[in-house]
N, C-alpha and C positions, 0 to 999 in steps of 0.2 A: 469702726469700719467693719460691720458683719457680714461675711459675705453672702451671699443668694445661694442655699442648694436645693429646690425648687424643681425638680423635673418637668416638662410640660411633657400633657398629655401623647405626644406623637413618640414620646423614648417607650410608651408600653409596647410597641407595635416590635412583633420580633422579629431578629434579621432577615428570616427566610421568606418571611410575606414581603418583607417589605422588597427583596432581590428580585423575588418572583412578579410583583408590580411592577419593576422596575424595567424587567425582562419586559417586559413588554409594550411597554414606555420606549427601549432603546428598539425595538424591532419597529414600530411603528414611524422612527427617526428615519431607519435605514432602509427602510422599504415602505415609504412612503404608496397610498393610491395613485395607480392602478395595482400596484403589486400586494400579493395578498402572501400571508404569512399560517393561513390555518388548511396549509397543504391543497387549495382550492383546485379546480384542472386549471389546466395555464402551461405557454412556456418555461422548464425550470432557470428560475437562476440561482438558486442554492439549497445546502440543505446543510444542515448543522448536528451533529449528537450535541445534548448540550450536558455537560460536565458541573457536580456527580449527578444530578436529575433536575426536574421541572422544577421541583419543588424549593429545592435549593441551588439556583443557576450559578455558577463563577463563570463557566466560559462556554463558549458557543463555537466550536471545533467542527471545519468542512468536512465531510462528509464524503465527498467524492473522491478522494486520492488515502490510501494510508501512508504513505510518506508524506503529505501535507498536514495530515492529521496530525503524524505524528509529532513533526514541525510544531503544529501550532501548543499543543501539549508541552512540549518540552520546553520552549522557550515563553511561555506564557509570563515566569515567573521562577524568581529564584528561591527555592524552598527555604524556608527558616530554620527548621527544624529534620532533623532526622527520621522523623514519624512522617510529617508532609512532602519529604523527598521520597521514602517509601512508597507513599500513595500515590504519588505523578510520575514515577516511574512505572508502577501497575496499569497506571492509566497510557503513558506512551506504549507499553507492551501489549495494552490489549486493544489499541490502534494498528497498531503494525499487524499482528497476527491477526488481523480480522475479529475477536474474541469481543469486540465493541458491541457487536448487535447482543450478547450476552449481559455483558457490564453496562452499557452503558444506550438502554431502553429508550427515553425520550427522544425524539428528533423532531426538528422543525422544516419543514419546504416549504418554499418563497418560490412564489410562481410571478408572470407576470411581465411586462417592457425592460431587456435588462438595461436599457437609457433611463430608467427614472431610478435604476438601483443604487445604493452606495457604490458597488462591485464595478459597474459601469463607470459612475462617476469618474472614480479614481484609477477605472483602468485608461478611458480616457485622458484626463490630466497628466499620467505618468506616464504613458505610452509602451504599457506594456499587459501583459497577459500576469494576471493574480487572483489568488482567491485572500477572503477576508475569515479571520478570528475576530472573537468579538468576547470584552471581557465586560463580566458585572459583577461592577463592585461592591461595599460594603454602604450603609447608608450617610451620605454627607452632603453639606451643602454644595461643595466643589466636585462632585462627582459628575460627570461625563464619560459620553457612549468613549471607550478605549478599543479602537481594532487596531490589530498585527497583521501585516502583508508580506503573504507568501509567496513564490514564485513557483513555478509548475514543478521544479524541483526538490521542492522541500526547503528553498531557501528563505528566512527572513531580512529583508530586506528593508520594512521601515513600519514604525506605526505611527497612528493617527489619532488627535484629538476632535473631539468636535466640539464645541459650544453652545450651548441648547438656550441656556438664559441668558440675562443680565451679568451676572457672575463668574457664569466658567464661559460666556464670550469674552470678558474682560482679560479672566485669566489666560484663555486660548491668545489672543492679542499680546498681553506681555511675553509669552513664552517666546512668541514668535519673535517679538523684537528683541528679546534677551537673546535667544539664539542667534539674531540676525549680527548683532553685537559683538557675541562672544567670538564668531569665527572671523573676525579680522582683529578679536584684542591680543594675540601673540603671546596666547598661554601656553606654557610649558611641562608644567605640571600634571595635569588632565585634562581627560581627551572628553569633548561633550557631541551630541548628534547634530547631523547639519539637516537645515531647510531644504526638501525638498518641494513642498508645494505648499505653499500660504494662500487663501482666498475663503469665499464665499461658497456654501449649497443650499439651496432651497431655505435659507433663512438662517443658517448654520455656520459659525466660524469654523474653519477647517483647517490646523497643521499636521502637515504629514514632516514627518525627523528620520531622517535614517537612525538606523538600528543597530544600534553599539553590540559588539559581540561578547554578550553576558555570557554564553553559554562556554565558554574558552576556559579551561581549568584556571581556578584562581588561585592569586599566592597569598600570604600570611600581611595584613596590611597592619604596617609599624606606626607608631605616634606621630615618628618623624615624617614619616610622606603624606598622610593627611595632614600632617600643622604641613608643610611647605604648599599643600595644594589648596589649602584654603587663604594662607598667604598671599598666593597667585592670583584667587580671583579677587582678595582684599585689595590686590592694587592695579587691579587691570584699568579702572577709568581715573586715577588717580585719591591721591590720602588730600582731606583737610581738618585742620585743625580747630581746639579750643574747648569752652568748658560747654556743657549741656544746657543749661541756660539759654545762651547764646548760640547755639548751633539749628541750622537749619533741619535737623531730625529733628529736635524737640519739638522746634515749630510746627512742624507736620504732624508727629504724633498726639500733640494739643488738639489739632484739628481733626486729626481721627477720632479721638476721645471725646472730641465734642458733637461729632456725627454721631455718636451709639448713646446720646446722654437721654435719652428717653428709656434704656434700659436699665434692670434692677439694679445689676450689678456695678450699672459706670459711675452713680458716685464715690462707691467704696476703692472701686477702680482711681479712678482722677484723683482722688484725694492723695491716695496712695503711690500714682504718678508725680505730683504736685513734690508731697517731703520728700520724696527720692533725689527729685532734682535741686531739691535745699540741702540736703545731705552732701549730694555732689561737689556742690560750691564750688571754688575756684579752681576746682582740678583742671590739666586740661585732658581732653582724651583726643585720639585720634578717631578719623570717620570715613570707612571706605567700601567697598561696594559685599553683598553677602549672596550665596545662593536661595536662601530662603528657606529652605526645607532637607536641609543635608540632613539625610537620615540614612540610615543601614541598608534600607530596603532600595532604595536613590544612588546606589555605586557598588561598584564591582572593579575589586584591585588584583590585575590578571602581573604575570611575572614583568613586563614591558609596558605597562596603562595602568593609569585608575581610570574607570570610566564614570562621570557622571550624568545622570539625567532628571528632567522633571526638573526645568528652571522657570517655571511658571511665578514664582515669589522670586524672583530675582530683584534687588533693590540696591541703589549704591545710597552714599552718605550715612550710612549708619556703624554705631560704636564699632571700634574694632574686635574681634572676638565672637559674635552675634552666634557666625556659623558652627566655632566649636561648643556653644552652649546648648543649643540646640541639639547637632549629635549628641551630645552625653545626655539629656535629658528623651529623646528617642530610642537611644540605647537604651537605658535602663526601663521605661514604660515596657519595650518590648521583651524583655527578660523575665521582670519580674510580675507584673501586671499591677502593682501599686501604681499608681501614678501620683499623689500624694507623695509618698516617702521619694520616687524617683524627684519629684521638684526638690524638696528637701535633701538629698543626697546629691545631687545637681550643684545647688548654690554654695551646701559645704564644699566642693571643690572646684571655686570660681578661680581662687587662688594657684592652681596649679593649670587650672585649663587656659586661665587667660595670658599666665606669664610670656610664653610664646610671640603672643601678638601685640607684644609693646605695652601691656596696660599699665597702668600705675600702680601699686599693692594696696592706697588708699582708694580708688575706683576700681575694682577688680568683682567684688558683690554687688556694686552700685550695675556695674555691666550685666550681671548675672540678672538683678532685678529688673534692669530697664527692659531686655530683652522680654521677662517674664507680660511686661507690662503691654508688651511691642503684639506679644501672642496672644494675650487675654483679648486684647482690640480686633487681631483677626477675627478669631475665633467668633467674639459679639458684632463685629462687621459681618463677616461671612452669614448667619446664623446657622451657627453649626447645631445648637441644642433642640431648634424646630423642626431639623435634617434628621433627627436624630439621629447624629453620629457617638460615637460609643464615649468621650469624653467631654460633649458639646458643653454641660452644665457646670463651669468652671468653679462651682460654691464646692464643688463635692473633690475636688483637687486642686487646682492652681491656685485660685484668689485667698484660699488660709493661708498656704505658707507667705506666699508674697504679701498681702497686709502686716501678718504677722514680724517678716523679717524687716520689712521695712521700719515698722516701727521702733523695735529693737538696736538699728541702726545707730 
């Protein structure tokens, strides 16, 4: 089973063209004709610095207020590092003082009906008076226009997905109904965003979530309040039982894997799904609902909340454990930038990761790799590698170790 590491041609394309097309892709979403965006005369309805330039867009920061600005800056995003808290504090500073027409050169005006604008849209829907942030992302197949809603004071009060294709309307769709879910499943543990307006625009799925208050000094988050909080949502729609084999995930996941079987990599993939679940054999495991994507950058553990968000992969029935394997393999991608040795430094501690959530010590790798196997299908359903997203082509990290350990098994 060799795996595929094979780039296709669209991973040459480099990030900044590809944000900058994209920029304009998502303006063209949002300000649809008659509204014109290349500063034409016209009624205004917006105007954007966009952050750090044209060339390399991240965000798309109003223009009109510098307390809104500054708003939309600060809480755009929670720095990772100490070098890019540096720089998004320069950047709210030179919002606030004015200091923007200096630093921060490109601006875009949107002229034009503000009834056919996003700004409109949703100030309608919501009934209230806001301006819009607008973020762009890095390149993926799941990516989607991301705006933050401000209120005349500087307040962030909710963002917004929109759904452009087949794919991130699918995902805009679950999120919603996982939200819709989660605020009457009686969690305790962590606090997630509520729906405030689910529907349709101009061809567009549209969830708007209130806006969890990331920006609230954060505390020191222990092993033990993420294992309890993801025990919470393990059992929010109830556990069932049994061995892999025979369980309604495997069946599914069969079927995903036979959706992607025209891809290079899904024989080495399936095959390698196949022994795992022979491997398995008569264990049983338990199977209970996961958030999909618990990663570092997806929560914010303040003195009194964990706050999580971004429950678009929300799924129940699957192994128990899924979500703390995934954090540690997020963590460690984003630490070290191996991603390779992070799978591999992953699986070596299935054993300690999964003891928490009941797993058996004989299925505890079996769990580690299912999962592996569970992403590999995302990832080739999604097509994250034609996205070119930065780790789309799984031959150059995930599919070695996982063939590999499987076999070894």
């Amino acid at each position: 089973m060799s795996p595929v590491k094979t780039a296709p041609a669209e991973l040459t394309a480099g990030d900044a063209a590809l944000r900058t097309q994209y920029l304009n892709e998502v303006l063209e979403l949002l300000y649809p004709a008659p509204c014109r965006t290349n500063g034409a005369p016209g009624t205004p309805i917006a105007e954007y610095l966009v952050v750090p330039d044209a060339r390399r867009p991240r965000l798309l920061v109003p223009a009109g207020s510098r307390r809104v600005a500054a708003a939309a800056v600060r809480r755009y995003a929670e720095p990772q590092s100490r070098a890019a808290k540096l720089k998004r504090d320069a950047v709210v500073a030179a919002v606030r003082t004015g200091a923007s027409a200096v630093l921060l050169r490109d601006r875009i005006r949107v002229t034009g009906p503000y009834s056919a604008s996003i700004d409109g849209f949703l100030s309608e829907v919501l009934g209230r008076e806001l301006s819009v942030s607008v973020h762009i992302g890095p390149a993926r197949a799941n990516r989607k226009p991301v705006v933050q809603l401000i209120g005349p004071e500087g307040d962030t009060f909710g963002f917004g997905k929109l759904g452009t294709g087949p794919l991130t309307q699918r995902l805009v769709k679950a999120e919603t109904a996982a939200l819709t879910a989660l605020g009457g499943s009686g969690l305790t543990r962590l606090t997630v965003p509520r729906v405030l307006f689910a529907g349709e625009w101009r061809g567009l799925q549209v969830l708007i979530q209130s806006a969890l208050p990331v920006w609230l000094p954060r505390a020191p988050l222990t092993q033990r309040r993420l294992v309890a909080a993801m025990l919470d949502i393990a059992g929010c729609c109830g556990y069932t039982n049994g061995t892999v084999e025979n369980s309604a995930y495997w069946h599914e996941l069969r079927a995903r894997l036979g959706a992607v079987g025209d891809r290079p990599e899904a024989a080495g993939l399936a095959a390698a799904a196949e022994l795992l679940v022979k491997h398995a054999g008569d264990t049983v495991f338990r199977y209970g609902a996961w958030h999909g994507d618990w990663a570092p950058w997806n929560m914010a553990n303040l003195a009194d909340a964990l706050l999580v968000w971004d429950w678009e992969r929300f799924a129940t029935g699957v192994p128990m454990g899924f979500d703390a394997v995934h954090h540690e393999l997020q963590k460690r991608i984003q630490s070290t930038g191996d991603a390779k040795d992070a799978v591999e430094q992953t699986v070596r501690r299935a054993g300690e990761l999964l003891g928490p959530f009941g797993v058996p010590p004989e299925g505890r790798e079996v769990t580690a790799l299912l999962y592996l196997v569970d992403l590999a299908v995302r990832y080739l359903t999604d097509r994250q590698a034609e996205a070119g997203a930065r780790l789309g082509v799984l031959g150059t990290w995930l599919l070695p170790v996982l063939i590999r350990r499987v076999e070894e098994l």
